[in-house]
C-alpha positions as CSV (number, residue, x, y, z in Angstrom):
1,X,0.0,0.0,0.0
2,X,1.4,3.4,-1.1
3,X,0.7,6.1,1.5
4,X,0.6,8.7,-1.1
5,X,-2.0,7.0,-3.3
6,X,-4.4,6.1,-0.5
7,X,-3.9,9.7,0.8
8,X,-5.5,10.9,-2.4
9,X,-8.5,8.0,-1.8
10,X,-9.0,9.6,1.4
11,X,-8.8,13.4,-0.1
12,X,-11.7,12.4,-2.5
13,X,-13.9,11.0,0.3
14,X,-16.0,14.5,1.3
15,X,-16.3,14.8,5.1
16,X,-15.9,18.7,5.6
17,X,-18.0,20.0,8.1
18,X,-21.1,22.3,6.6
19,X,-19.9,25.0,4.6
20,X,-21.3,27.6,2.2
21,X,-20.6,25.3,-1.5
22,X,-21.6,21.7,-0.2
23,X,-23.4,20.7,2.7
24,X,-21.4,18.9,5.5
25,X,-19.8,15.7,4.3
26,X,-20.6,12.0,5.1
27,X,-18.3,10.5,7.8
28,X,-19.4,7.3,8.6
29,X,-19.2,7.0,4.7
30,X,-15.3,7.0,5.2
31,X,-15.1,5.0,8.4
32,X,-17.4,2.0,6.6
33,X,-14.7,2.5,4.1
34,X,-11.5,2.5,6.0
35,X,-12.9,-0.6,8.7
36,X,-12.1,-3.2,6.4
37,X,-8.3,-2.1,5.6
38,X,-8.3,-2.3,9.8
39,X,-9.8,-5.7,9.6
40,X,-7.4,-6.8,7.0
41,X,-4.3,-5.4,9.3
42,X,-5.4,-8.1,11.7
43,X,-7.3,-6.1,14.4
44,X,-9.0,-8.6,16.6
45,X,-11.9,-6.0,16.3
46,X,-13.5,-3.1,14.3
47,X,-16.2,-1.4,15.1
48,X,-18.1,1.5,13.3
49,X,-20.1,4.0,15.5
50,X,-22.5,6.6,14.8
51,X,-22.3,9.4,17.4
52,X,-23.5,13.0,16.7
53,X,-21.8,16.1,16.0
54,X,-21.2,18.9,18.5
55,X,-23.9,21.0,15.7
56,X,-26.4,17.6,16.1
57,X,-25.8,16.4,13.1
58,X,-24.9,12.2,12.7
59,X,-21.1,12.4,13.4
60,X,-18.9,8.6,13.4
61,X,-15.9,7.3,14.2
62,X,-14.0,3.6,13.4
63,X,-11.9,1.9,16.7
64,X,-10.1,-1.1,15.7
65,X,-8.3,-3.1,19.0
66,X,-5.4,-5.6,18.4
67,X,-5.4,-7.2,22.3
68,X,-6.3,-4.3,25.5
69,X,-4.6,-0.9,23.8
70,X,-2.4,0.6,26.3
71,X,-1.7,2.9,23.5
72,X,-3.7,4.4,21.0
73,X,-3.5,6.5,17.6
74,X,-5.9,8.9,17.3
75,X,-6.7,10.7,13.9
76,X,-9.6,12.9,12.8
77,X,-11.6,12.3,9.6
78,X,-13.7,15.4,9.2
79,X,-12.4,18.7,7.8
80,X,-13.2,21.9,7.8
81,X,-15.6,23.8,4.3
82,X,-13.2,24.8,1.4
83,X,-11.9,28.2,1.9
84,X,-11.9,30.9,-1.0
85,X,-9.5,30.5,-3.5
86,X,-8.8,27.1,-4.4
87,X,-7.3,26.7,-7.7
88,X,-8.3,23.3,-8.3
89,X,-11.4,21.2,-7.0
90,X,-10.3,20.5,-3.6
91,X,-11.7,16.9,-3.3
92,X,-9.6,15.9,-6.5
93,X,-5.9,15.3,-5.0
94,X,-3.1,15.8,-6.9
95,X,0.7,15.9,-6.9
96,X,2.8,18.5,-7.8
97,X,6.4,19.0,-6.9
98,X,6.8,16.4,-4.3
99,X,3.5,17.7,-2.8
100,X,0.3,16.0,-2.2
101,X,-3.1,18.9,-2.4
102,X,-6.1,18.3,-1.6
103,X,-8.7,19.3,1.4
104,X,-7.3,17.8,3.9
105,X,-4.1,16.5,2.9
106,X,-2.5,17.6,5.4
107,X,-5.2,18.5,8.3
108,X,-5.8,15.2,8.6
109,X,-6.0,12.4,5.7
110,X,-2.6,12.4,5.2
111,X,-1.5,10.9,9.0
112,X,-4.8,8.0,8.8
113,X,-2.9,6.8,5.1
114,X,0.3,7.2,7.2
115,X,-1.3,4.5,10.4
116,X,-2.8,2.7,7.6
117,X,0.2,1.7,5.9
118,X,2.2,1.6,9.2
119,X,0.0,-1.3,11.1
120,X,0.0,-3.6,7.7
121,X,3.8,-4.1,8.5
122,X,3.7,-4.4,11.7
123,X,1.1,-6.0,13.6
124,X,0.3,-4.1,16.5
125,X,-0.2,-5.4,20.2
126,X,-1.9,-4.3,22.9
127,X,-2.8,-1.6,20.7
128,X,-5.5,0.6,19.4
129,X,-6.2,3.2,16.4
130,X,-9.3,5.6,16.3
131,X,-10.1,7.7,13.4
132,X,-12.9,10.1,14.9
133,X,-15.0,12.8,13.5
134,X,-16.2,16.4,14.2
135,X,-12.9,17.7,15.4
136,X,-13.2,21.0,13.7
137,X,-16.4,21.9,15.0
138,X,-16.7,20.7,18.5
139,X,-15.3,17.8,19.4
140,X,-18.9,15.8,20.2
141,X,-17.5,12.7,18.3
142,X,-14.5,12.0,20.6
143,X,-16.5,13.0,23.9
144,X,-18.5,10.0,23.1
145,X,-15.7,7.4,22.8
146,X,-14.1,8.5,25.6
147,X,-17.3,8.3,27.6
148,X,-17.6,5.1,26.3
149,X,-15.5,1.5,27.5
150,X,-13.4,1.1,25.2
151,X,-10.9,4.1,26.4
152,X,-11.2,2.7,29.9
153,X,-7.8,0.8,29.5
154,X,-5.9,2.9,26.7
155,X,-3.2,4.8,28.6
156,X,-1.1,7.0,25.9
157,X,-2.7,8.5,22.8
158,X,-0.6,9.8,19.4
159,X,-2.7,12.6,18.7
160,X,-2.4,13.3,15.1
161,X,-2.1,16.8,13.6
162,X,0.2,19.0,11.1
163,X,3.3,19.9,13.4
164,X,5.7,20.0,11.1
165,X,8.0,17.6,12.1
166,X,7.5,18.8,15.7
167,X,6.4,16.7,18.9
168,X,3.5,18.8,20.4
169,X,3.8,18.3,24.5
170,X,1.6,21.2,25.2
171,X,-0.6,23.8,23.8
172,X,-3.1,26.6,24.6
173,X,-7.0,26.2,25.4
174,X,-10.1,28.2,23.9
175,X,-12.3,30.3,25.8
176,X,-15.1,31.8,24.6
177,X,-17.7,34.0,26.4
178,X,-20.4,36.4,25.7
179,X,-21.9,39.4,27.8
180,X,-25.1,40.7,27.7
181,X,-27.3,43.6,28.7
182,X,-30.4,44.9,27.6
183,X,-32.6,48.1,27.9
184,X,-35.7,49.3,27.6
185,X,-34.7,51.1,24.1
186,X,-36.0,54.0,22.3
187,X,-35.0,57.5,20.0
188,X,-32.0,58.7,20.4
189,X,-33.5,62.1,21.2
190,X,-33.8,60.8,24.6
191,X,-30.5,59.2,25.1
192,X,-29.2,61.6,28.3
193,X,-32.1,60.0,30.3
194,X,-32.4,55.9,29.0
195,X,-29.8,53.1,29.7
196,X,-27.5,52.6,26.6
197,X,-26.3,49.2,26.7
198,X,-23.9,49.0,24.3
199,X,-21.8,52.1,25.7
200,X,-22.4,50.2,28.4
201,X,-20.7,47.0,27.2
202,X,-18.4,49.0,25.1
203,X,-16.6,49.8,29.0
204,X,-16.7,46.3,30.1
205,X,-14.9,45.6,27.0
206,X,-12.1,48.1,27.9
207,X,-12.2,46.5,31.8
208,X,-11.3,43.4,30.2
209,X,-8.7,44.5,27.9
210,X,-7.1,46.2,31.0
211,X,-7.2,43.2,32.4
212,X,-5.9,40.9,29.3
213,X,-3.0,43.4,29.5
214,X,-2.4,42.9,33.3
215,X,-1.7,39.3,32.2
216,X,0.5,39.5,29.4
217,X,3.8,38.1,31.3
218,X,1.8,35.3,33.3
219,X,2.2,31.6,32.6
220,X,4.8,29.6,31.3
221,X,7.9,30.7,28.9
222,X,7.2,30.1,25.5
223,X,3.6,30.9,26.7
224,X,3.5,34.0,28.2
225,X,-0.1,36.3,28.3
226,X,-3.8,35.3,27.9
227,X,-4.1,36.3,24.0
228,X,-7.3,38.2,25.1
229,X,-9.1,39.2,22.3
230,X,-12.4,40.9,21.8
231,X,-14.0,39.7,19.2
232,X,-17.7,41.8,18.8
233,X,-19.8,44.5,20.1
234,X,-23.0,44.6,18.3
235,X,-26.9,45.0,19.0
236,X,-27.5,48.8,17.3
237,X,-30.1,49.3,14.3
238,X,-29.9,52.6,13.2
239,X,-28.0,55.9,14.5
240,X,-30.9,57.2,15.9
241,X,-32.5,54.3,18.1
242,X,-30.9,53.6,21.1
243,X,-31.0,49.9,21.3
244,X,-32.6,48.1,23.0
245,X,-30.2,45.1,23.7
246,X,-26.4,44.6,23.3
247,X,-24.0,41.7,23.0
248,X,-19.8,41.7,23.5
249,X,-18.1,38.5,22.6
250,X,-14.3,37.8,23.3
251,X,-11.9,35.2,23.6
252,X,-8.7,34.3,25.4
253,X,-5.9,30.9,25.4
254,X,-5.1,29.6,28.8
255,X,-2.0,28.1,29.0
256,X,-1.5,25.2,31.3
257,X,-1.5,25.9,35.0
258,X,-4.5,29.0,33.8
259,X,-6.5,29.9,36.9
260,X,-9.8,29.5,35.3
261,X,-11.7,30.0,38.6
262,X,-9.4,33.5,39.4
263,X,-10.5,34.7,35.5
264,X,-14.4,33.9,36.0
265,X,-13.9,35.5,39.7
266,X,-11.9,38.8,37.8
267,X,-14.8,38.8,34.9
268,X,-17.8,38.9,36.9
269,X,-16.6,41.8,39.2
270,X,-15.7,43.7,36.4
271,X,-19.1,42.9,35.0
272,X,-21.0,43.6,38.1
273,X,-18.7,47.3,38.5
274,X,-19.8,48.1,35.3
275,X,-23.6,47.2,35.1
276,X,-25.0,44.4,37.6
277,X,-27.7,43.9,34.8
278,X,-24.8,42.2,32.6
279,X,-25.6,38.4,31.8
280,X,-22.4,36.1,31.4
281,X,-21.5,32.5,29.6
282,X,-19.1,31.0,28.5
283,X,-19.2,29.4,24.6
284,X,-16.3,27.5,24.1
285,X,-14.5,26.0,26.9
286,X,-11.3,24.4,25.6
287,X,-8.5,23.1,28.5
288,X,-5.5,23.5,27.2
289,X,-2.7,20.4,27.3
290,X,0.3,19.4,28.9
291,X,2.2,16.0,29.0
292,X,5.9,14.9,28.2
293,X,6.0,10.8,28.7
294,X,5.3,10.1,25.5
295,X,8.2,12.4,23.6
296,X,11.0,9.8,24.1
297,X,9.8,7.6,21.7
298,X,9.6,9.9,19.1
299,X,12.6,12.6,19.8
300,X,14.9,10.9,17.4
301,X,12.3,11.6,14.4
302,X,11.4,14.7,15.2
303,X,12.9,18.5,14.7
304,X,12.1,19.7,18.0
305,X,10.0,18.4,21.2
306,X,7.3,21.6,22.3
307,X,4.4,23.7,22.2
308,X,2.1,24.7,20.0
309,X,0.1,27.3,19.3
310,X,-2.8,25.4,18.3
311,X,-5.7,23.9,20.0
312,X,-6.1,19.8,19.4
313,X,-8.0,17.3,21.1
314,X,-4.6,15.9,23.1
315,X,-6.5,18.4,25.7
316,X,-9.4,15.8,25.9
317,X,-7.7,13.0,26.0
318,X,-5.5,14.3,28.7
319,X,-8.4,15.4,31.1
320,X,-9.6,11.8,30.9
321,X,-6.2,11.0,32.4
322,X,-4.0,9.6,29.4
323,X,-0.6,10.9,28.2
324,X,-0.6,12.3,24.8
325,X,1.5,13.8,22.5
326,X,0.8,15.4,19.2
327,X,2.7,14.9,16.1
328,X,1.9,13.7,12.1
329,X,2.9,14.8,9.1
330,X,2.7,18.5,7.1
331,X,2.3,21.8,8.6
332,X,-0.9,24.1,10.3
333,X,0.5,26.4,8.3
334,X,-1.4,24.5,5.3
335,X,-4.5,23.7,7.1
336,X,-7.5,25.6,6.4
337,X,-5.9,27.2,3.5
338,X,-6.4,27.1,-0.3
339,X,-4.4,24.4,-2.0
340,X,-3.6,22.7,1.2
341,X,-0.7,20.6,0.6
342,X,1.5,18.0,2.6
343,X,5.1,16.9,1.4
344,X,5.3,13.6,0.4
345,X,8.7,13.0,2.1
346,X,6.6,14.2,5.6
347,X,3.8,11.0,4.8
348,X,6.6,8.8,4.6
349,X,8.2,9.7,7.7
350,X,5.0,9.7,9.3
351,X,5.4,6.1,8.3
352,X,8.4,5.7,10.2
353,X,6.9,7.4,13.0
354,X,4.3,5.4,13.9
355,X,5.9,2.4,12.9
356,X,8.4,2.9,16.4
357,X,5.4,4.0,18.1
358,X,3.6,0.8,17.2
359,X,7.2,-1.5,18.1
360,X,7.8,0.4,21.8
């Protein structure tokens, strides 16, 4: 088995998440189609699941066990919509100057080609490989394996992402949250005398920067800050209605170690100095990662062993308790970009790769 050539069978397979050209793509279509190549590496069993999306729709994933797996390879199917300016049809791979393109190529078909051909030479042992979907919307496909009991016993996970040759040991979280406050509304002739929620929320947002910018030199080296941003301030209709409602969104990445109870704490008193009226929540809640056991198998393949500054499921896998690292061929620097590519010469080092990792 080539791992180019089945990287371009994978490429053709649509499973991007729902964007504005095609609808979202079909991935239990791909795990029906990869369970038998696990079958035929001599898993002592595949199974195909149905589990739903984090947006509801029917999400799936394919485990395959040879023995208990202590240790697991982990690999997402889905991708995200075709951005803007492709120059070819993305789902039809092809290879150009030692590159393989195609959505996905590198984010993440290229690394389940690279397991693929990997476990046909060497038959794994007490070990397991799950390609999952929905990682680039919200993770609701690996949520429910790992409530599930088959991760009960799986210890260390290979977490499999574009890191360009590097071993990915720790990485930033997500937070998102929203504010809002409303009012009764009305013309802006009478704006001296009505509540004005988004001037209101427009000073939250500055007590908030203040306070992204009181962070900037906590955490970790290498990780350094909060990376506060805010995002949106909206909820006005016309320049002469005061509105009646307002709504501030912003985000920040935690490091490992983050307070997360000290930030809520910080957010709501600056919320309830501004307006007590302001309503919180929180809309994406990402941990960020940390763990280093697994890096010795792998620090002889790799360029460098460190963080990232991407966000990748490692995080789930390593609240549940398991050690994980993050590594597989190409570079983010592709992913979610027009033309994505990944080198050739990274799928067969991936190859290598996970070869050792299957062996140690």
């Amino acid at each position: 088995m080539m791992v180019a050539d089945l990287t371009a069978e994978l490429v053709a397979f649509p499973t991007q998440q729902a964007g504005p050209e095609r609808g979202a793509g079909d991935e239990r279509a791909l795990c029906e189609y990869l369970a038998p190549m696990l079958r035929s590496a001599g898993a002592d069993e595949v199974i195909v699941e149905v589990a739903a999306r984090s947006d509801g729709g029917p999400g799936a994933y394919v485990f395959a066990r040879w023995g208990t797996p202590h240790r697991l390879i982990n690999v997402h199917i889905d991708t995200v919509p075709a951005n803007a300016g492709w120059s070819r049809d993305p789902w039809t791979p092809y290879i150009a100057d030692g590159r393989l393109f195609g959505l996905g190529s590198a984010d993440t078909k290229g690394a389940i080609a690279a397991t693929l051909v990997a476990i046909e030479a060497t038959r794994p042992r007490d070990f397991g490989v799950l390609f999952s979907g929905d990682e680039e919307a919200g993770s609701g496909v690996i949520r429910a394996f790992l409530a599930g009991a088959h991760a009960a016993a799986i210890r260390e996970v290979i977490v499999c992402e574009p890191t360009a040759r590097t071993a990915g040991v720790a990485h930033r979280g997500v937070i998102g949250q929203r504010a809002r406050l409303s009012g009764p509304g009305g013309h802006s002739s009478k704006a001296d005398h009505l509540p004005k929620p988004i001037a209101k929320l427009a000073r939250f947002a500055a007590a908030l920067d203040d306070a992204g910018v009181r962070r900037r030199n906590d955490g970790p080296p290498g990780m350094r800050g909060t990376c506060l941003n805010i995002a949106a301030l909206g909820g006005g209709v016309a320049f002469n209605v005061i509105p009646a409602r307002g709504v501030l969104e912003w985000s920040l990445r935690p490091y490992p170690g983050f307070d997360r109870a000290d930030w809520d704490r910080e957010v709501a008193e600056l919320a309830a100095r501004t307006d007590p009226e302001i309503a919180l929540e929180t809309t994406i809640d990402h941990a960020p990662f940390s763990c280093t056991a697994l890096a010795e198998h792998v620090r002889r393949f790799v360029r460098s062993v460190g963080t990232l500054d991407f966000w990748t499921e490692a995080a789930l896998w390593a609240q549940h308790g398991k050690d994980a690292i993050v590594i597989g061929p190409g570079d983010i620097a592709q992913a979610h970009a027009a033309d994505e590519y990944v080198p050739l010469d990274d799928l067969e080092w991936a190859v290598g790769v996970f070869r050792s990792l299957l062996r140690a």
